[in-house]
TORNU-645123 format. One record per residue (C-alpha): residue in one letter; chain; x, y, z. Coordinates in nm, 2 decimals. Example, Ala and Ser with C-alpha at 12.3 -4.5 7.8 and 13.67 -1.06 7.14 Angstrom:
# TORNU-645123
["A", "A", [1.23, -0.45, 0.78]]
["S", "A", [1.37, -0.11, 0.71]]
***
This chain:
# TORNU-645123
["X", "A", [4.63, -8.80, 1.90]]
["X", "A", [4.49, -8.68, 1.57]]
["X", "A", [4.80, -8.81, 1.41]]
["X", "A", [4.72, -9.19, 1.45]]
["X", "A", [4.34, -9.15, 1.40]]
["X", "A", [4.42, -9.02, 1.06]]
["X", "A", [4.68, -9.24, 0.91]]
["X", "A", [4.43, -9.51, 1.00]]
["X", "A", [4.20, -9.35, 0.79]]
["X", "A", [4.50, -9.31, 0.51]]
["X", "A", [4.56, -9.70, 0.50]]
["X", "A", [4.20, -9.84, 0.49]]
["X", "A", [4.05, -9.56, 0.25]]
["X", "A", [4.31, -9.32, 0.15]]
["X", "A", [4.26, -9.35, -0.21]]
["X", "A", [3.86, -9.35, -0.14]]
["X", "A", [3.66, -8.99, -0.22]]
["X", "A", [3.69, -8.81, 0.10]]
["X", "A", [3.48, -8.47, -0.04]]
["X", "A", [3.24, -8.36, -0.29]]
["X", "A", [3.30, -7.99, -0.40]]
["X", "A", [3.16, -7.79, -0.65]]
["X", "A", [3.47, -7.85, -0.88]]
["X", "A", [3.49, -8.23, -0.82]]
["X", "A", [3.60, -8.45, -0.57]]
["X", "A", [3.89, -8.54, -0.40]]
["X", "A", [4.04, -8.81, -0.16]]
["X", "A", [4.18, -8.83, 0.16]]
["X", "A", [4.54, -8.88, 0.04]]
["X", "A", [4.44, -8.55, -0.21]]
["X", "A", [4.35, -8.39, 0.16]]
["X", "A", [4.67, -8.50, 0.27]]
["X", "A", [4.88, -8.34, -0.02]]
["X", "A", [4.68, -8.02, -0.01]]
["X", "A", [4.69, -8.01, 0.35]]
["X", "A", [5.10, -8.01, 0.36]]
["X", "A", [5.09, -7.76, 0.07]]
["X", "A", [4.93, -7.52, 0.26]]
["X", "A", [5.13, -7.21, 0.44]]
["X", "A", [5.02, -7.11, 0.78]]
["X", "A", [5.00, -6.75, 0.86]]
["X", "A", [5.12, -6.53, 1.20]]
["X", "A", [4.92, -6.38, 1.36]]
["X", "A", [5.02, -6.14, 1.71]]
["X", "A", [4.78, -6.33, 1.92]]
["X", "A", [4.82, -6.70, 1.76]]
["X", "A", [5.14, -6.71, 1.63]]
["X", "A", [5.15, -6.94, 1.34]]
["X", "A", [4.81, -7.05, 1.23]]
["X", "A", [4.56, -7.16, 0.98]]
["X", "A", [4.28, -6.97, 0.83]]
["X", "A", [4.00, -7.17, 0.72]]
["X", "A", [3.77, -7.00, 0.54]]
["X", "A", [3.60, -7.00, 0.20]]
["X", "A", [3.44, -7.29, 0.04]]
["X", "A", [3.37, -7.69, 0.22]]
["X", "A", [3.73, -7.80, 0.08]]
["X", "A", [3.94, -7.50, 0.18]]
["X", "A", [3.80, -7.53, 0.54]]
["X", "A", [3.85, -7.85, 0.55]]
["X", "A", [4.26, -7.86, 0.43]]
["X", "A", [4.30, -7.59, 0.69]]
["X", "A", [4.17, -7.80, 1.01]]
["X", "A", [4.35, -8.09, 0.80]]
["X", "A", [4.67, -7.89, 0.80]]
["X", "A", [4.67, -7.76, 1.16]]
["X", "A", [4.55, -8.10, 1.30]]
["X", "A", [4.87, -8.28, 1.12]]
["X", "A", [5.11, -7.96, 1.25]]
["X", "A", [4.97, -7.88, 1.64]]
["X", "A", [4.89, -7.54, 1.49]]
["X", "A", [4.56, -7.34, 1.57]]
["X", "A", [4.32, -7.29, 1.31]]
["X", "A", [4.07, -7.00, 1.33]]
["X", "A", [3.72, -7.09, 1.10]]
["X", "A", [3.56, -6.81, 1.02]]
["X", "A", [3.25, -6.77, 0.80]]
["X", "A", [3.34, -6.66, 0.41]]
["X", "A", [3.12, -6.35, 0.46]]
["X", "A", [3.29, -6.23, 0.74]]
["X", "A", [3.60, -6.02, 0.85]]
["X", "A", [3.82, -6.25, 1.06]]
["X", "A", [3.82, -6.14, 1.43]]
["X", "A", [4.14, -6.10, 1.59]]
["X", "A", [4.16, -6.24, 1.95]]
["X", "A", [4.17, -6.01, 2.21]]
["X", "A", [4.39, -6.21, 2.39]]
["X", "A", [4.66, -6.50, 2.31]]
["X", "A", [4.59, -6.83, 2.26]]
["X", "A", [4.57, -7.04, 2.54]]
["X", "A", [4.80, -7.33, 2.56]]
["X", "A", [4.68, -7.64, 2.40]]
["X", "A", [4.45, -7.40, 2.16]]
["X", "A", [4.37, -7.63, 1.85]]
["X", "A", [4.07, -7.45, 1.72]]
["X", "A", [3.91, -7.13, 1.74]]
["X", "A", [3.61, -7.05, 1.61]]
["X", "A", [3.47, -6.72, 1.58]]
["X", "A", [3.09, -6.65, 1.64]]
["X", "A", [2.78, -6.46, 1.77]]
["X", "A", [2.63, -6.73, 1.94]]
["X", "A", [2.29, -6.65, 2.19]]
["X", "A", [2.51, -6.37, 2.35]]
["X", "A", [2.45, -6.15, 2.04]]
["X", "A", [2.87, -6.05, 2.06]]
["X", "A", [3.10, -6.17, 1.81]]
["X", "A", [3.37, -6.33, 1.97]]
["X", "A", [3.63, -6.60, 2.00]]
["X", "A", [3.61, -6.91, 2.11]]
["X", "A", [3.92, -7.19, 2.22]]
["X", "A", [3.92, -7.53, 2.16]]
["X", "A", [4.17, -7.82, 2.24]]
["X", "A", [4.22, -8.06, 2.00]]
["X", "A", [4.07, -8.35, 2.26]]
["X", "A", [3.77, -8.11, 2.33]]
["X", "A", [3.67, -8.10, 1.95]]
["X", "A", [3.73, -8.47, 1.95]]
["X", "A", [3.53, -8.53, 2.21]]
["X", "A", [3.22, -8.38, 2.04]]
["X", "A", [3.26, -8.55, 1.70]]
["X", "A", [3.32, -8.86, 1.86]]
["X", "A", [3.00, -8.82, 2.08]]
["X", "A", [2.78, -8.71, 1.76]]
["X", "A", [2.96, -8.98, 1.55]]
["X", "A", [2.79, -9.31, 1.78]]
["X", "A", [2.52, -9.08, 1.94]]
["X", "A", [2.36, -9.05, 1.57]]
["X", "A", [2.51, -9.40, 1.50]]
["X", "A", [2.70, -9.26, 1.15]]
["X", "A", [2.88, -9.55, 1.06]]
["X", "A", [2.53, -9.61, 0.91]]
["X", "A", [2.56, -9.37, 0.69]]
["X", "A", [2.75, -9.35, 0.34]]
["X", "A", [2.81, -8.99, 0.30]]
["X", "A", [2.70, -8.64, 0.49]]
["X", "A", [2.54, -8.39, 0.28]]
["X", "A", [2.67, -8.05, 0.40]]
["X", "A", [2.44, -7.78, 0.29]]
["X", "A", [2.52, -7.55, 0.53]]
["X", "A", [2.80, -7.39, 0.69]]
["X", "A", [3.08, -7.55, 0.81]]
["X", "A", [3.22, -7.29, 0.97]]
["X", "A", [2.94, -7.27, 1.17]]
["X", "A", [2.96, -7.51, 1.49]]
["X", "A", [2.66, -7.79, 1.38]]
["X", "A", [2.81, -7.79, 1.03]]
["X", "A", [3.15, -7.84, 1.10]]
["X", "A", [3.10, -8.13, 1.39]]
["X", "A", [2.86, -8.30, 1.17]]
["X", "A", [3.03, -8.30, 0.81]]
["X", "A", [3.40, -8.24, 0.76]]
["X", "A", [3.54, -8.28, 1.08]]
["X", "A", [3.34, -8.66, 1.06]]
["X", "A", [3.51, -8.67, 0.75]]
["X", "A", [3.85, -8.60, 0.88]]
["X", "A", [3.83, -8.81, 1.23]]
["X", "A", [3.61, -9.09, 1.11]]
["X", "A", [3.64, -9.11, 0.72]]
["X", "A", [3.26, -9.03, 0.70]]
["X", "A", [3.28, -8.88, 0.31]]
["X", "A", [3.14, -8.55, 0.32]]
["X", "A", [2.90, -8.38, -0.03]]
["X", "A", [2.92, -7.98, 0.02]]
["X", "A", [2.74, -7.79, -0.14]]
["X", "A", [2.70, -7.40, -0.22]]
["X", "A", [2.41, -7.34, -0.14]]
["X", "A", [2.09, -7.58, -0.02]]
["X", "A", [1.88, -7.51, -0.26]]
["X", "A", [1.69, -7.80, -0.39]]
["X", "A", [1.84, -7.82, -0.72]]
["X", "A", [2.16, -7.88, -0.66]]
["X", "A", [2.03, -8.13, -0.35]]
["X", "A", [1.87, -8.37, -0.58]]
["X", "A", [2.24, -8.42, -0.82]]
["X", "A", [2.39, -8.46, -0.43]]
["X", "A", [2.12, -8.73, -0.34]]
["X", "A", [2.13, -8.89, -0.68]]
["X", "A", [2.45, -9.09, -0.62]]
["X", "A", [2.45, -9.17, -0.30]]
["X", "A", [2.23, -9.49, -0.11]]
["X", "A", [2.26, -9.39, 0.29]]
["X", "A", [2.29, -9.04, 0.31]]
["X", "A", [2.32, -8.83, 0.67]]
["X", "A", [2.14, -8.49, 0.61]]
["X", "A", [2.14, -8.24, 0.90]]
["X", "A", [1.95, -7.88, 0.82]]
["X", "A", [1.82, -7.65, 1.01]]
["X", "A", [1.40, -7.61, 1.02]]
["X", "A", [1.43, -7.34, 0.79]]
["X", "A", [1.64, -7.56, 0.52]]
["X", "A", [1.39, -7.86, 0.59]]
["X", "A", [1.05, -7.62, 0.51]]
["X", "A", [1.20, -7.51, 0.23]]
["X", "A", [1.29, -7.88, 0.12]]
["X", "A", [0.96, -8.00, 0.16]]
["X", "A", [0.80, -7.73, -0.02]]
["X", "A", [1.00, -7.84, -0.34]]
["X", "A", [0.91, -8.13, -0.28]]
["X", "A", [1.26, -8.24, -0.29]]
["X", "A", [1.31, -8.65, -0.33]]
["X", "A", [1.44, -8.74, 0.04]]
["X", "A", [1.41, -9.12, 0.00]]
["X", "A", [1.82, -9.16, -0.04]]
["X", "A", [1.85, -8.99, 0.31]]
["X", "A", [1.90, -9.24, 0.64]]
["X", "A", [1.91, -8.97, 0.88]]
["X", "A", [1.74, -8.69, 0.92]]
["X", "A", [1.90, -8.44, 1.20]]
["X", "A", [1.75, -8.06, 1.25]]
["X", "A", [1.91, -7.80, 1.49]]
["X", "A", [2.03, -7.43, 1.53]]
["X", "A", [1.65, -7.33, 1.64]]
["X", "A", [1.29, -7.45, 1.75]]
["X", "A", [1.19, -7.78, 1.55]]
["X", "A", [0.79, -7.72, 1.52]]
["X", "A", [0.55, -8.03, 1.56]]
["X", "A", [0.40, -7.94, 1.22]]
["X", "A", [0.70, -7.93, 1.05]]
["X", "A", [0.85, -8.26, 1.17]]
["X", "A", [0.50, -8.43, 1.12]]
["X", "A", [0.51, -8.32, 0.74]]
["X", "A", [0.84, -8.45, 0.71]]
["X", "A", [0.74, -8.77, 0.83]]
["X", "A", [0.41, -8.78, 0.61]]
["X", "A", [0.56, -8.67, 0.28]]
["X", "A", [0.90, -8.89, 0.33]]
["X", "A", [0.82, -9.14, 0.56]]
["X", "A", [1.18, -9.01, 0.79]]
["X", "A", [1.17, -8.92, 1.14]]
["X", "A", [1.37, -8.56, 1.17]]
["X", "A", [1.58, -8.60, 1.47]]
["X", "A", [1.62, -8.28, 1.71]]
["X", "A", [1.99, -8.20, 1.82]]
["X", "A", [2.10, -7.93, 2.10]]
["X", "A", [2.38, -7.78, 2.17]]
["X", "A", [2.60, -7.47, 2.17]]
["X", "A", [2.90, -7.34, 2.04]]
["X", "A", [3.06, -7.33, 2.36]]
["X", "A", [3.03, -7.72, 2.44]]
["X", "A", [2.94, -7.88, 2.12]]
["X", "A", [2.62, -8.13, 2.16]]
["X", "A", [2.41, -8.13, 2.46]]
["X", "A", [2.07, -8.37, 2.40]]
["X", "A", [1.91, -8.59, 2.10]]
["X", "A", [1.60, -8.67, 2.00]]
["X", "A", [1.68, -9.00, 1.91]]
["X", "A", [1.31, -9.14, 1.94]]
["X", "A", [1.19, -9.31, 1.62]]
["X", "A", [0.83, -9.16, 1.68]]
["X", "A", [0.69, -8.81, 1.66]]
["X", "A", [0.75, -8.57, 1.94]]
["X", "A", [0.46, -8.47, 2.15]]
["X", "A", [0.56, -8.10, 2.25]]
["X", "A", [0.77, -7.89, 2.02]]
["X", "A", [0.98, -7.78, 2.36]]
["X", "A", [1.13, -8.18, 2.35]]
["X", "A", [1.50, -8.13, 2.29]]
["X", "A", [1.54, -8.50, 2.39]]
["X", "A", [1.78, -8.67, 2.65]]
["X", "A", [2.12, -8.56, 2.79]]
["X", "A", [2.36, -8.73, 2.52]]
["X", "A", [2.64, -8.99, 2.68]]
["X", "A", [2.87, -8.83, 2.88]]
["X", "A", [2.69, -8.50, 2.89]]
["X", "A", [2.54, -8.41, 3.23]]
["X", "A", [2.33, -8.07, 3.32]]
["X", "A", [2.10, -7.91, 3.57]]
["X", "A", [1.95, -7.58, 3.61]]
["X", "A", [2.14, -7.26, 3.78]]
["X", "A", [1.98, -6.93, 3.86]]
["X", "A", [1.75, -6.80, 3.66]]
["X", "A", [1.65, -7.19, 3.57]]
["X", "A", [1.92, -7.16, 3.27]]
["X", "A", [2.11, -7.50, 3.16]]
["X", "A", [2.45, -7.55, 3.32]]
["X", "A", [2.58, -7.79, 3.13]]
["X", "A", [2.93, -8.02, 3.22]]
["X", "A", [3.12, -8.19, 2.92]]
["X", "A", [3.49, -8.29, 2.80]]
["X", "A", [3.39, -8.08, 2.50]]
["X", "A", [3.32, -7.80, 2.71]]
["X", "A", [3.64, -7.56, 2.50]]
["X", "A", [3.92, -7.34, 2.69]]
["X", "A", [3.68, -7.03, 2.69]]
["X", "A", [3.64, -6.68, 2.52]]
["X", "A", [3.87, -6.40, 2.41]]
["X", "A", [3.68, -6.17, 2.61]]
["X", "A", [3.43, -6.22, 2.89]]
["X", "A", [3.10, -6.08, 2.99]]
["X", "A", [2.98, -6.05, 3.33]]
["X", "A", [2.81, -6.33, 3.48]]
["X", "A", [2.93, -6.59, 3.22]]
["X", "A", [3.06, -6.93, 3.29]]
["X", "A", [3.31, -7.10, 3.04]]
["X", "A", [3.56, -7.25, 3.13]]
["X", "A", [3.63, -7.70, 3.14]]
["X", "A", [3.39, -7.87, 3.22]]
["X", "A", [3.13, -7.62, 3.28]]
["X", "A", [2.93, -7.43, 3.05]]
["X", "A", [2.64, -7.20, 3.16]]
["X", "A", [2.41, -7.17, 2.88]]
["X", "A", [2.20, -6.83, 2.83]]
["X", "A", [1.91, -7.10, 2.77]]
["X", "A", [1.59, -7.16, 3.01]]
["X", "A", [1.52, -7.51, 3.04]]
["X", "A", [1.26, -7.75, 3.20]]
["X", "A", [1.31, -8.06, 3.32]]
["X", "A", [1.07, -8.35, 3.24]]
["X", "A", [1.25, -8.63, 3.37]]
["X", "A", [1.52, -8.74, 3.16]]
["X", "A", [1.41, -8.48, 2.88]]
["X", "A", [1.52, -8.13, 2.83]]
["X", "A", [1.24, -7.92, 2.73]]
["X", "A", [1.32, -7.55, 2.53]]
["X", "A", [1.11, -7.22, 2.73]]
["X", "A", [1.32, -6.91, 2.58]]
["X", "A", [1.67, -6.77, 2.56]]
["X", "A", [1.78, -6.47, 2.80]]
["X", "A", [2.10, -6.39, 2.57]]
["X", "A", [2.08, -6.07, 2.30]]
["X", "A", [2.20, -6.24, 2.01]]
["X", "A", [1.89, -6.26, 1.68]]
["X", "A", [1.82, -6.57, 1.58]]
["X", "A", [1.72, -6.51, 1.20]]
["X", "A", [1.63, -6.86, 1.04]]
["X", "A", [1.91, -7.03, 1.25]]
["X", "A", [2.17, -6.77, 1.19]]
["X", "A", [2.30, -6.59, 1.49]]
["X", "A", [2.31, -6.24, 1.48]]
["X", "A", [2.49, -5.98, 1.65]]
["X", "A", [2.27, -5.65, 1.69]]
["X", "A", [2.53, -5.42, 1.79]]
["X", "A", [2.69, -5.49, 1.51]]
["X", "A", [2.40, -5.46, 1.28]]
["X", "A", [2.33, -5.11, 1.48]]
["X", "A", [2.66, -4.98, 1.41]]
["X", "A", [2.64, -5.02, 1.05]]
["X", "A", [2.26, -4.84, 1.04]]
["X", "A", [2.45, -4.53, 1.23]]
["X", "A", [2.75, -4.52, 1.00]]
["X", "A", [2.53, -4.52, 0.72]]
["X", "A", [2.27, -4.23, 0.81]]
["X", "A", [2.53, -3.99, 0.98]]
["X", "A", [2.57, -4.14, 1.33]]
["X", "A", [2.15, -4.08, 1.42]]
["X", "A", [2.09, -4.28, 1.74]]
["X", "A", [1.99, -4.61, 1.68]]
["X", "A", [1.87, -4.99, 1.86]]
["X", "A", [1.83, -5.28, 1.67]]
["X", "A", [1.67, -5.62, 1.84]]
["X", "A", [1.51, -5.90, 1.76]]
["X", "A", [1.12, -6.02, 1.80]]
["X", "A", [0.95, -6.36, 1.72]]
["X", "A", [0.87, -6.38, 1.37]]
["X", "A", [0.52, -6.51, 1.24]]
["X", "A", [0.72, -6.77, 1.04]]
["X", "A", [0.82, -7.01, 1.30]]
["X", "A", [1.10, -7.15, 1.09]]
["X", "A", [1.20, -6.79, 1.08]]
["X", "A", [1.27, -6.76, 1.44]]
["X", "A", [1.30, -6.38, 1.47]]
["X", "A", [1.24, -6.02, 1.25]]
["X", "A", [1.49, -5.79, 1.33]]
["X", "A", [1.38, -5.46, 1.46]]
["X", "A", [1.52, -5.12, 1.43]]
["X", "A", [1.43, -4.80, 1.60]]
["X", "A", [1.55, -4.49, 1.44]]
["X", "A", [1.56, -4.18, 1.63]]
["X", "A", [1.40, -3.93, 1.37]]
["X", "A", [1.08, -3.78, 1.26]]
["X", "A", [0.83, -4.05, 1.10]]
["X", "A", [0.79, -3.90, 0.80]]
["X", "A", [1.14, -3.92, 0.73]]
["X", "A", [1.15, -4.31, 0.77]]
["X", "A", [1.10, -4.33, 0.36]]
["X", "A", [1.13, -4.59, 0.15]]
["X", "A", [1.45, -4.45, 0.01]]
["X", "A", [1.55, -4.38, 0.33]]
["X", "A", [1.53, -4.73, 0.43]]
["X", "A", [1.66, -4.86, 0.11]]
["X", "A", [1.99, -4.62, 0.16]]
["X", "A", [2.05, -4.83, 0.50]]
["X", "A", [2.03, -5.16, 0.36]]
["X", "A", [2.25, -5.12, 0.12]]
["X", "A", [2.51, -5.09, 0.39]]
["X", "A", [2.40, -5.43, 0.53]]
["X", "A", [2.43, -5.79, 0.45]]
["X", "A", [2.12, -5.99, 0.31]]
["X", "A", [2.03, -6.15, 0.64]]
["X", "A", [2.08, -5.77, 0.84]]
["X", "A", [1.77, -5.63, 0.71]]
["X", "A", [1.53, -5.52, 0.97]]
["X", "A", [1.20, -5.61, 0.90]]
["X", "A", [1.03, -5.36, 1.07]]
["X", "A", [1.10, -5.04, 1.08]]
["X", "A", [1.00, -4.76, 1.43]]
["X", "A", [1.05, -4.45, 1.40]]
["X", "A", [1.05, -4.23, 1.70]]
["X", "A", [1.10, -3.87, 1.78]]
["X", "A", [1.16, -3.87, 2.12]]
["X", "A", [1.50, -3.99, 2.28]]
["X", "A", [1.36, -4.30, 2.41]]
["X", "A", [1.58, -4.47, 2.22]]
["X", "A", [1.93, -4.57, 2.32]]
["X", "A", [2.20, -4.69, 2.07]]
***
């Protein structure tokens, strides 16, 4: 299937730039050589596979070479440890993508090749792409909306993709300066910090936000400082793209997630979360948790939703993951590391809404001591044990055993 689509793309633009990187460029017959360069590794539960992680053009020659080879490839974000399944591969397995997602556990996800397909072709004539001259990818593509939206539309519909490092603004303007139709999906925290540099969006055709709550204020400054509408997308991890605000005016409620997209059908289960049915709907986790639903077609979101006709409105997510300016967070994890680092002293870590908006959620921790032992170096000793984006917030200490780990 893949095999076809890509050798299509070989003959009418092989020689044609097929990704920006911060070394250069390179084309899609350059993706093809590295691609066939590349060694696949074994792995118990996968057999021979493909890592892709690291930078936009190493991810992307790993799907490249797993895709051309019916070999799985496992994307996993360059600051993390690659999981190992729990389980093998089911048959068919083409990706695997390793996250937190709103269940705050880091797992494994499977994908068939046709399933992936299936949500890149939806978001390539949902968004209406062939518009577009190039996608800016300025965040992760190893994370789901990053890699459906940049270089895997690079590699299944020769839709050039411009990664960058990092997405600050400087290094957005060079991106922009070259290009005339540019697709730019961000998440609300990218696009704040955007418009506060007042960073020269005029180049950009589309405009697409995701990965948390799009606020009214923000998209209406968007609009007044740039003159573009910024698009809301849904989804999940588990089933790719669920609704698109695909309205050209500005949203009334800052719940509006938009409509169902083609192909996509839901309704509300117990507890009023989305059950949602799709071909991209992948093979299912490495490990399940009770009362989860994952398996083709059917996805059952940890989302409440409200109906408003054909639109899906946003109320609140049931699952434990922390949503910290779009990136999901596992607190157990986070919790672990706290314990490890001060002796093993019982600790909880969760998350709580933010007063930045963008933002999302602070991250909590409750430490099981004596107040006045909750110093500042105290606190400075834990986060050196933790990532950037770990870092609690706010800080309880409590000297009663209230507090579970």
């Amino acid at each position: 299937m893949f095999g076809e689509r890509w050798q299509q793309i070989l003959e009418t633009q092989g020689d044609e730039i097929a990704l920006w990187h911060s070394a250069g460029a390179v084309s899609y017959r350059e993706l093809q050589k590295l691609a066939c360069g590349l060694v696949p590794q074994i792995c118990p539960k996968l057999g021979r596979f493909y890592l892709a992680q690291g930078d936009g053009l190493q991810i992307t020659v790993a799907l490249l070479a797993g895709f051309l080879t019916d070999l799985p490839v496992q994307v996993v974000e360059k600051d993390r440890q690659r999981r190992i399944p729990v389980i093998s591969a089911p048959a068919g397995t083409a990706l695997i993508k390793q996250t937190v997602g709103s269940s705050g556990v880091r797992r494994c996800q499977f994908f068939s090749f046709a399933q992936i397909a299936a949500d890149v072709d939806r978001l390539h004539a949902a968004l209406g792409l062939t518009a577009c001259d190039a996608a800016l990818a300025p965040l992760s593509v190893a994370h789901s909306f990053g890699l459906t939206t940049t270089v895997l539309q690079t590699l299944l519909h020769g839709l050039p993709t411009h990664w960058l490092p990092t997405p600050f603004p400087v290094g957005m303007k060079e991106a922009l300066a070259d290009k005339k139709r540019v697709f730019l999906p961000g998440v609300p925290a990218m696009w704040k910090a955007w418009l506060i540099a007042g960073l020269d969006l005029s180049r950009v055709h589309l405009a697409v936000s995701a990965g948390s709550m799009l606020t009214l204020e923000l998209e209406s400054r968007v609009r007044e400082s740039s003159g573009l509408k910024l698009h809301n997308l849904y989804g999940t991890s588990e089933c790719g793209a669920i609704s698109y605000d695909s309205t050209s005016s500005p949203r009334c409620l800052a719940s509006d997630l938009g409509t169902l997209l083609p192909g996509v059908s839901g309704h509300l289960s117990h507890e009023d979360r989305l059950m949602v049915q799709s071909d991209a709907v992948g093979l299912g986790y490495d490990e399940t948790l009770s009362g989860e639903l994952f398996t083709p077609p059917d996805h059952l979101t940890s989302d409440v939703i409200r109906l408003d006709g054909d639109r899906l409105h946003y109320e609140h997510c049931l699952g434990k993951g922390i949503n910290v300016a779009s990136r999901k967070l596992s607190p157990s994890e986070i919790a672990a590391k706290i314990s490890q680092s001060i002796g093993g002293l019982n600790v909880a870590v969760f998350g709580a809404p933010s007063r930045d908006p963008e933002r999302v959620q602070d991250i909590v921790c409750h430490l099981l001591l004596p107040p006045e032992k909750l110093t500042q170096d105290f606190k400075a000793n834990i986060c050196a044990a933790l990532a950037p984006w770990e870092v609690p917030r706010r800080w309880i200490a409590l000297s009663d055993d209230s507090v579970s780990a």
